[in-house]
C-alpha positions in Angstrom: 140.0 121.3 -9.4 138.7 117.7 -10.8 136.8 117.1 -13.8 133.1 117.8 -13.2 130.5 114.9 -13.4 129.2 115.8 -16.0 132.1 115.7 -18.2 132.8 112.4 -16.8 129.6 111.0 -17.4 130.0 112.1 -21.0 133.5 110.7 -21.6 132.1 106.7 -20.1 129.0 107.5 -22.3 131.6 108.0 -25.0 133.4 104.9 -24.4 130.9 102.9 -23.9 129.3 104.4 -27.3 132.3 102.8 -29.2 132.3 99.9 -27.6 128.9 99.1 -28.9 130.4 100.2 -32.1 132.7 98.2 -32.1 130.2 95.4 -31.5 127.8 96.2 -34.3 131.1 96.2 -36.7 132.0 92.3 -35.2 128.4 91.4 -35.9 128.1 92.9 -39.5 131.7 91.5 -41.0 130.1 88.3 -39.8 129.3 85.8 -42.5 125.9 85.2 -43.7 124.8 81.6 -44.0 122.0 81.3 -46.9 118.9 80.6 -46.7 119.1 80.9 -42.9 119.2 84.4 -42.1 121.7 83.9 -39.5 125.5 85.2 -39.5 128.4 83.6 -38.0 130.4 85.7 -35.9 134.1 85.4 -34.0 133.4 84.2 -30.6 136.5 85.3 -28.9 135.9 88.8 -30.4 132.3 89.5 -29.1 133.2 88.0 -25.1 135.7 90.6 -25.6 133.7 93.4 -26.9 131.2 92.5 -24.2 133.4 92.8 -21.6 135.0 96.0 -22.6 131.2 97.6 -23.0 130.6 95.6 -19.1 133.8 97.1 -17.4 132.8 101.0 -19.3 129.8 101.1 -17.0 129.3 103.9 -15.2 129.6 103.6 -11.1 126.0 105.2 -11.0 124.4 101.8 -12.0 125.9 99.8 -9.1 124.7 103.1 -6.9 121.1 103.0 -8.6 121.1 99.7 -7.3 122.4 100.1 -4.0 119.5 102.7 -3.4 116.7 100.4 -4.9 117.9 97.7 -2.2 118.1 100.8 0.7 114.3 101.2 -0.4 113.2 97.8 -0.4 114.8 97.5 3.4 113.3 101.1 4.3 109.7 99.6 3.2 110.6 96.5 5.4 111.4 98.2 8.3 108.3 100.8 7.4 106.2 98.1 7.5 107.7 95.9 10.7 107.4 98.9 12.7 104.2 99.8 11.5 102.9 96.2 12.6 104.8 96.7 15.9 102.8 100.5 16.4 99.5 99.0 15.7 100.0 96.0 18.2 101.4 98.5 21.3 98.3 100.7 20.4 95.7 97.6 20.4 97.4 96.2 23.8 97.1 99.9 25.3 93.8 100.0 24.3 92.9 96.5 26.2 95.0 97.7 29.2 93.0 100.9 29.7 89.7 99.2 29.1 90.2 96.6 31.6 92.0 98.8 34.1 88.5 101.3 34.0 86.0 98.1 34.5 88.7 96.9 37.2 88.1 100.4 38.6 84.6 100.5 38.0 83.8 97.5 39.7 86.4 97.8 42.6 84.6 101.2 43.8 81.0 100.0 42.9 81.5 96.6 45.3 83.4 99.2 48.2 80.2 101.8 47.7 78.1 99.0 48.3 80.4 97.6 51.2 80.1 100.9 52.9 75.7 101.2 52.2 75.5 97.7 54.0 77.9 98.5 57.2 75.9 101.8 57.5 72.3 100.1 57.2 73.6 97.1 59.7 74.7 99.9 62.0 72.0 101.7 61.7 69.9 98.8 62.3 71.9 97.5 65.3 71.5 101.3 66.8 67.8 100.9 66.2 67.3 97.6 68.0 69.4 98.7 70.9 67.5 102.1 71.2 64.0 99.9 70.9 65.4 97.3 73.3 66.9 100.0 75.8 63.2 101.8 75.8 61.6 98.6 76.2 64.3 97.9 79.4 62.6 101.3 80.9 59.4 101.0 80.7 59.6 97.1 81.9 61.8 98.5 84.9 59.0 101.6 85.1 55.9 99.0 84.9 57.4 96.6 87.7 58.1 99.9 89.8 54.2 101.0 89.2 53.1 97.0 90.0 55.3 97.1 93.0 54.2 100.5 94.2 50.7 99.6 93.2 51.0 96.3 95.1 52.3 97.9 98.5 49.6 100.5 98.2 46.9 98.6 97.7 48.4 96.2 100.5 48.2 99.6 102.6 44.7 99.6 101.6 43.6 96.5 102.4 45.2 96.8 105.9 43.4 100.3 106.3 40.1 98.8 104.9 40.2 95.9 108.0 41.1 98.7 110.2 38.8 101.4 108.7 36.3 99.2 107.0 34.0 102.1 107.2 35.6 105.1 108.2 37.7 105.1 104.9 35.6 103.0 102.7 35.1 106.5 100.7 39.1 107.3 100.6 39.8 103.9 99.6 37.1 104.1 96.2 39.2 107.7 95.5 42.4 106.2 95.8 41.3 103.1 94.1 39.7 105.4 91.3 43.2 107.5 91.4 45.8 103.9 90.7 43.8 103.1 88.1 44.2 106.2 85.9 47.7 106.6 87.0 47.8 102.9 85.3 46.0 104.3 82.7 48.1 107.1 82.1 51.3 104.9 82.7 49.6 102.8 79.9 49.0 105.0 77.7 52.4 106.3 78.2 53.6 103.0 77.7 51.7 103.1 73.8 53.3 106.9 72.9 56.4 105.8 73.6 56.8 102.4 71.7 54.6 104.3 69.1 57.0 106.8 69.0 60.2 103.8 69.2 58.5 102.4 65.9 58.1 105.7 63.7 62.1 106.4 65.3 62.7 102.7 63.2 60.6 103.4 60.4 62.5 106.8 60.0 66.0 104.8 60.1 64.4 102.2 57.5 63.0 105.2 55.4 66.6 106.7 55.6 68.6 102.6 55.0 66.4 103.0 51.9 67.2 106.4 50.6 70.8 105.6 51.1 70.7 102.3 49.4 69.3 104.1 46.3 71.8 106.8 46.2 74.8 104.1 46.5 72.8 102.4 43.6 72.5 105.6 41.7 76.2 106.1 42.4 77.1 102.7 41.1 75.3 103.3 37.8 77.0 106.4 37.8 80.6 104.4 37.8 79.3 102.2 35.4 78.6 105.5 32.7 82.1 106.6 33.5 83.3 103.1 32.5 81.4 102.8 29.6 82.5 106.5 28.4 86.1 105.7 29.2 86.3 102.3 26.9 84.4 104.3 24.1 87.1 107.3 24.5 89.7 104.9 24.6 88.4 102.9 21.4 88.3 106.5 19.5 91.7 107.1 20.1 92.5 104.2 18.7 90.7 104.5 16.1 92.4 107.5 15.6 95.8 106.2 15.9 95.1 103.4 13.2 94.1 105.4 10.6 97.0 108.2 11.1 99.5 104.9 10.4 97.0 103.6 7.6 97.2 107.4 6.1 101.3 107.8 6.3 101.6 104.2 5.3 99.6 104.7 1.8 101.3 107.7 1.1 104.2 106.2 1.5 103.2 103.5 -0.6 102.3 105.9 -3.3 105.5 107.9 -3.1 107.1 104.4 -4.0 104.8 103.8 -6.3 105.8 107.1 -7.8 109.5 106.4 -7.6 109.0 103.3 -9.2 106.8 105.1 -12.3 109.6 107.5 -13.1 112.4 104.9 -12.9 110.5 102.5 -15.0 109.7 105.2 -17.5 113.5 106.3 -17.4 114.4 102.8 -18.4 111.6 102.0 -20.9 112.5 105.4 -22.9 116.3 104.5 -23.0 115.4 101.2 -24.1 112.6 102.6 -26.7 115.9 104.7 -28.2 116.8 104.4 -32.0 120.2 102.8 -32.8 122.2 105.4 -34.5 124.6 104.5 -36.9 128.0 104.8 -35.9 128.6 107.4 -38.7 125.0 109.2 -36.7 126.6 108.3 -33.3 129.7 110.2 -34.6 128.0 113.2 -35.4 125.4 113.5 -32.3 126.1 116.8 -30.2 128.2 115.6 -27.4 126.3 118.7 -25.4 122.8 117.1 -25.8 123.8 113.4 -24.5 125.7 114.9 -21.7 122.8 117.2 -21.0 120.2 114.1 -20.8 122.7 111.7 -18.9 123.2 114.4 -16.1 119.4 114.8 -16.1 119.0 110.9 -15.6 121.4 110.8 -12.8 119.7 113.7 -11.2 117.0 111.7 -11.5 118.3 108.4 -10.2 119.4 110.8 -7.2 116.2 112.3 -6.3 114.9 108.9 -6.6 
């Protein structure tokens, strides 16, 4: 078996421990310019210390750092398709509403089609029934004029030949044709009486039909109306489901980015030990609280 991380992670935290030694000791055997406050160090020998303490890094640093940048393109992406979501659902939303008026509109103009071929049917049935009763009693009239004219031609001829045997007959017969005119007259009224309640009937019913088609139309309308106001809930609905997951994302970042900056402001915060105190630190404790950073850093 390998060496475990953590006893890895406290040998480079060792290394890098006395590299930084090392550093402080170039710095301190540096000479001190008076009246300055400033010291004058090798150059050669701190690039070099630096580079040593820059090469003991641990690998975690360069992975910390590869999973900041995976975050930042995860929020990208987040946020991109987010965008994307919010346009389909808005272009859905415009789709269904017009599809409904379309709908609406295409069934309220055919309703309407269908009220005003009945009513001109209805109508063209009602002039051909008036004009087909009018037809019989013309044809019925001429009959009665005709037979009226023969007969009283009949008449006339039996009144020069029986001036005053039939003069009697004649007045009866005379009296007779003229309430069978009457009667034929008065038939004449009932029935074109009767022809014009038969239209006003077929208007009464044009008119009861028209207002249901209207009522019907409204109706569609309604159904339009409650479709585009279902259609903007949902929506509505939608938006703020992505406005929720989005902001607690956001604070799930947020809270990533609070423990990683409070990881790094208490390492920073950290007394320098002395190297004699660096010396004699429990190597248990440092391990402990480097393998409880990079479980951190993991989690992260």
């Amino acid at each position: 078996m390998g060496p475990s991380p953590v006893s890895s992670s406290s040998k480079e935290l060792d290394v890098m421990l006395d590299q930084l030694d090392q550093l402080e000791e170039i710095v301190l055997q540096g000479l001190r310019l008076p009246l300055t406050g400033m010291l004058l160090v090798d150059e050669d020998d701190v690039i070099e210390a630096l580079n040593r303490i820059r090469e003991s890094f641990p690998p975690t640093f360069q992975q910390a750092q590869a999973l900041i940048d995976q975050r930042q393109d995860y929020l990208k992406q987040t946020q991109v398709q987010g965008a994307s979501i919010i346009q389909q659902v808005k272009d859905k939303r415009e789709q269904v509403i017009q599809q409904s008026v379309q709908e609406g509109e295409r069934r309220a103009k055919q309703v309407l089609a269908e009220a005003a071929a009945q009513r001109d049917m209805m109508l063209d049935k009602a002039r051909q029934a008036v004009a087909q009763q009018e037809q019989v009693l013309q044809k019925k009239m001429e009959q009665t004029e005709q037979q009226f004219a023969a007969r009283r031609s009949q008449l006339e001829q039996e009144y020069i030949i029986r001036k005053e045997e039939q003069n009697k007959q004649l007045e009866q017969r005379r009296l007779q044709a003229l309430q069978e005119l009457e009667r034929i007259n008065q038939e004449k009224v009932r029935r074109k009486e009767r022809a014009q309640r038969e239209v006003e009937d077929m208007r009464q019913d044009m008119r009861t039909l028209c207002q249901k088609a209207h009522a019907h139309c409204e109706e569609l309308a309604r159904q339009a109306t409650a479709t585009r106001q279902e259609a903007d809930h949902y929506a509505r609905q939608v938006l703020d489901d992505l406005s929720n997951k989005l902001r607690d994302l956001q604070q799930v970042v947020c809270a990533t980015r609070q423990g990683s900056g409070s990881a790094a402001v208490s390492a920073h915060d950290r007394p320098t030990a002395t190297p004699r105190q660096r010396t004699t630190a429990p190597q248990g404790t440092v391990a402990t609280t480097q393998f409880r950073a990079h479980e951190d850093r993991r989690s992260a």
